[in-house]
C-alpha positions in Angstrom: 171.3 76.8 131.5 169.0 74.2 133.5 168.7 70.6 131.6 165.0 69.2 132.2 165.7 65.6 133.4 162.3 64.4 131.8 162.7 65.5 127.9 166.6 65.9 127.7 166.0 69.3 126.4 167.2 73.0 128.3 165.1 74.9 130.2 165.4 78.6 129.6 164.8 81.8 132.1 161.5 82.6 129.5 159.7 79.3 130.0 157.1 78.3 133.1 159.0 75.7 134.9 159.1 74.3 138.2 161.8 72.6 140.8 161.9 69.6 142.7 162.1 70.4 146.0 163.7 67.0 147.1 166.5 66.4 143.8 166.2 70.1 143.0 166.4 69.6 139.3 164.5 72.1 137.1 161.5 70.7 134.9 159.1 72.3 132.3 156.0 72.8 133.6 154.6 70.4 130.9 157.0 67.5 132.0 156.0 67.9 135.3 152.1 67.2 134.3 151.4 70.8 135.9 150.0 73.5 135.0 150.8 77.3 135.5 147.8 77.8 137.7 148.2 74.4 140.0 152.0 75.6 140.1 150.7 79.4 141.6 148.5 77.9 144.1 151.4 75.5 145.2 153.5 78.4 146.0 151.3 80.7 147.5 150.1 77.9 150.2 153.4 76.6 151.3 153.4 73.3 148.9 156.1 71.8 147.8 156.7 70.2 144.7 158.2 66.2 143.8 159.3 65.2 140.8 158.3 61.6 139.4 161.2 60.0 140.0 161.4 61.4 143.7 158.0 60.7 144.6 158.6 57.0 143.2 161.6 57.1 145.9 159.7 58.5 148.5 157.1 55.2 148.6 159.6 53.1 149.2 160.7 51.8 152.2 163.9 53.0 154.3 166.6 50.2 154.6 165.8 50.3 158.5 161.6 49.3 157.3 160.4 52.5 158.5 158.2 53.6 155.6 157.9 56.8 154.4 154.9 59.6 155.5 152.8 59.6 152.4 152.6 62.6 150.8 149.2 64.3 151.8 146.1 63.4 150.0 144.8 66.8 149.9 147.5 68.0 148.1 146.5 66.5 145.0 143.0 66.9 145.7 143.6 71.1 145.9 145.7 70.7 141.9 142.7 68.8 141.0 140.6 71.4 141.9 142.9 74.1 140.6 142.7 71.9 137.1 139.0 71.6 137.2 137.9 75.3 138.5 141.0 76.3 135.3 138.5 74.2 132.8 135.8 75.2 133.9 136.5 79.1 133.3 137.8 78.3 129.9 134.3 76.6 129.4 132.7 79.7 130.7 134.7 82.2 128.7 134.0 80.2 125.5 130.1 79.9 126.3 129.9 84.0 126.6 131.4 84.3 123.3 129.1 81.5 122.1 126.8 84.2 123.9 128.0 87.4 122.4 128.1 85.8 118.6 124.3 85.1 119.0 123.5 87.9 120.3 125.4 89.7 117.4 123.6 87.5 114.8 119.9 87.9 116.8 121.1 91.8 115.9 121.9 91.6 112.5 118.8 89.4 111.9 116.6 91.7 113.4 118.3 94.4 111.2 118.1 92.7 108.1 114.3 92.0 108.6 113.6 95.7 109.2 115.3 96.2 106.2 113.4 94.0 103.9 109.9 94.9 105.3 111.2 98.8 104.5 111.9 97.6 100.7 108.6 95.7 100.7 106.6 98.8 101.4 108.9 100.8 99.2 108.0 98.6 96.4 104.5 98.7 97.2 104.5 102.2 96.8 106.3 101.8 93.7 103.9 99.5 92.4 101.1 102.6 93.1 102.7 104.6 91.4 103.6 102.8 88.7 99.9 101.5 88.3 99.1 105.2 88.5 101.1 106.1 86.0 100.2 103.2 83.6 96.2 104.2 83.6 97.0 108.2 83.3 99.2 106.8 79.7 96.1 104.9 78.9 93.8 107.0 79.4 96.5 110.1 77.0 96.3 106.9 74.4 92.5 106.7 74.6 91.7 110.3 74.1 93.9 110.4 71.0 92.2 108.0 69.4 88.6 109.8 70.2 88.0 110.2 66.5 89.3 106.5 65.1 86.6 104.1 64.5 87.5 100.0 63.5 85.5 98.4 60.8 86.0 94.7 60.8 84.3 92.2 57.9 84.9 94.3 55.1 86.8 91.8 52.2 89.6 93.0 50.9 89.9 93.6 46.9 92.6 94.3 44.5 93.8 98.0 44.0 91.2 98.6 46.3 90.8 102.9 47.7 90.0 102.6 52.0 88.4 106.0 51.8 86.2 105.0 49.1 85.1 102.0 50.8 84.6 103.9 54.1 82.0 106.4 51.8 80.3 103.5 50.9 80.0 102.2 54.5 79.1 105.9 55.7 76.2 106.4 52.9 74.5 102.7 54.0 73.8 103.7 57.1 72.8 107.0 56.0 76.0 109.1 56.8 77.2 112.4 54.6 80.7 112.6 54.8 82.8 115.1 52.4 86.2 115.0 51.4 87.3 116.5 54.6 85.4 114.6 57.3 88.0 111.4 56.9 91.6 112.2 57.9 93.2 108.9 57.1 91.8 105.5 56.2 94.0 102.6 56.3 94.3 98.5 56.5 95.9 97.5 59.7 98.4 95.3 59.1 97.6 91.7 60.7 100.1 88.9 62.0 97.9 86.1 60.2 96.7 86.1 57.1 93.0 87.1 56.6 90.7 88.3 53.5 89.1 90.6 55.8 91.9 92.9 57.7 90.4 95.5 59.8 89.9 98.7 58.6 90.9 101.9 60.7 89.2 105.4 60.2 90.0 108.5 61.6 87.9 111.6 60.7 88.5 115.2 61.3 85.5 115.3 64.4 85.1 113.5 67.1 81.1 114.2 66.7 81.6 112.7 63.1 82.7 109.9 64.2 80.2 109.8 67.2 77.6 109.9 64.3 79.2 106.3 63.0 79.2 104.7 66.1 75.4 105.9 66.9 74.0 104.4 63.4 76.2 101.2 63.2 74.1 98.5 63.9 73.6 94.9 61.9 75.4 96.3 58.6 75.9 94.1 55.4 78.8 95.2 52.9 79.1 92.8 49.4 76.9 90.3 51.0 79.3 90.4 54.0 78.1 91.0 58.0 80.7 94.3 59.0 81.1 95.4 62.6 82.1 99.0 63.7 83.1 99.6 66.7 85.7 102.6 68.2 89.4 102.1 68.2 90.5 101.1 71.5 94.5 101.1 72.7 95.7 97.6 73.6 95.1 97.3 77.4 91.4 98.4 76.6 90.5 96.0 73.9 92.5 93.0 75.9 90.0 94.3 79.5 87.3 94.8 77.2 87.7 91.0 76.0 88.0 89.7 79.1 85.3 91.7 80.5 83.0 89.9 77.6 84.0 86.8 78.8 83.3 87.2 82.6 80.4 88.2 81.9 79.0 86.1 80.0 80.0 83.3 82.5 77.9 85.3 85.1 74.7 85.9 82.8 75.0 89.5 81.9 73.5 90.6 78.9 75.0 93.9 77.8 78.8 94.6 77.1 80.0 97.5 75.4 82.0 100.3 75.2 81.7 104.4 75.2 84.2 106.6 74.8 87.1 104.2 75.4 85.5 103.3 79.0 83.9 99.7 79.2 80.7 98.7 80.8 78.4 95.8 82.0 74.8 95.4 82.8 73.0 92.2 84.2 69.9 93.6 81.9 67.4 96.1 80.9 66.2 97.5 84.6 70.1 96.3 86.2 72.4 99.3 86.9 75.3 99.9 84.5 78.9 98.7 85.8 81.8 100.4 84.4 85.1 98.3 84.2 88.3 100.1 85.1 90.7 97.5 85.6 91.0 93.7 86.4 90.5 93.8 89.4 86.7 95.7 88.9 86.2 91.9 87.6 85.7 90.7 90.4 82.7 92.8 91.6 80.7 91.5 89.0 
């Protein structure tokens, strides 16, 4: 086994090495400030190869003062070459991964963005349906409460009977009702506290309770202003409130309600609106 002469250490048959052609000693390929592609071109055009310390030797004079040839110039400038053209392809190689990575992100960009504009109209469509479905429930709700009516302003008294005071309402504004025209009559039960909780009727006919609704008008009870109005489920009374306040913003005159559908009219000769949703608000 071959001792390197520059780091002291064995040069086995595995590792790239290189000879002096002059001393003929064996050096690693590192120690000789080569590398294995300047060391290729070398051989293959007839180059020969001096260590360090030989070279050094070579520059100096004979004893007779004939000096040395120099060793060609172009030599070194074809290893240069060989080093530079060897970085240069390493640069290139790394740039068309650089290259490829992009490209492979530009890819799964473009794929993700496909992706989230097929979930945005997914959830659009959701959001139809589900809108669909919401007013199809409202409009089940509404229907069964066609025969509920809502008296508000009546006090509230001590051992007090609802049907009884429902009678009394009913034969004010000229109503006959009989013991089986009123299904249920009941106080609602209200968050704050109030002498006056709203009553809620529900007769055996809708056309009895149609009958309510038609006479109601400016009704006193026990000194007392009472309001009647039909029983409307919570998305209605909440688009029927806001639909009082728009328009009264805008000047209309007439708000009201038939048959759990709400409508607007800017005045006696205007056109009735009805009022579907929110966003029939802004048409008015």
């Amino acid at each position: 086994m071959t001792l390197c002469p520059k780091c002291k250490v064995a040069v086995s048959r595995n590792e790239s090495s290189t000879q002096c052609s002059t001393c003929k000693n064996v050096l690693h390929i590192k120690c000789a400030n080569m590398n294995s592609d300047s060391i290729e071109y070398m051989k293959s055009n007839g180059i020969a190869f001096d260590c360090e310390d030989c070279t050094k030797k070579l520059k100096q004079k004979r004893d007779d003062g004939t000096p040395v040839k120099p060793i060609p110039q172009t030599q070194g400038i074809h290893i240069n070459k060989i080093t530079t053209d060897s970085d240069i392809n390493i640069i290139v190689s790394k740039l068309d991964d650089v290259l490829k990575n992009q490209i492979t992100t530009n890819n799964t960009l473009t794929t993700l963005s496909n992706r989230i504009l097929e979930l945005e109209k997914t959830l659009k469509e959701k959001e139809s349906i589900i809108q669909t479905l919401e007013f199809k429930i409202n409009v089940l709700e509404q229907n069964e409460r066609a025969c509920f009516i809502e008296i508000n302003g009546v006090k509230k008294e001590n051992d007090e009977n609802v049907e009884t005071l429902v009678n009394d309402i009913a034969s004010k504004i000229d109503i006959d009702l009989n013991l089986f025209d009123i299904e249920n009559a009941y106080r609602k039960p209200s968050r704050q506290k109030s002498d006056t909780p709203q009553i809620v009727a529900e007769f055996s006919s809708k056309r009895k309770r149609d009958e309510f609704l038609k006479k109601r008008g400016k009704i006193e009870y026990n000194g007392s202003r009472i309001f009647i109005n039909e029983s409307l489920t919570a998305y209605n009374r909440k688009l029927f409130w806001e639909t009082r306040t728009k328009a009264k913003e805008l000047g209309y005159r007439y708000t009201w309600t038939s048959n759990g559908r709400i409508f607007c009219k800017k005045d006696e000769l205007a056109k009735k609106i009805q009022v579907r949703n929110n966003d029939d608000l802004h048409f008015l």
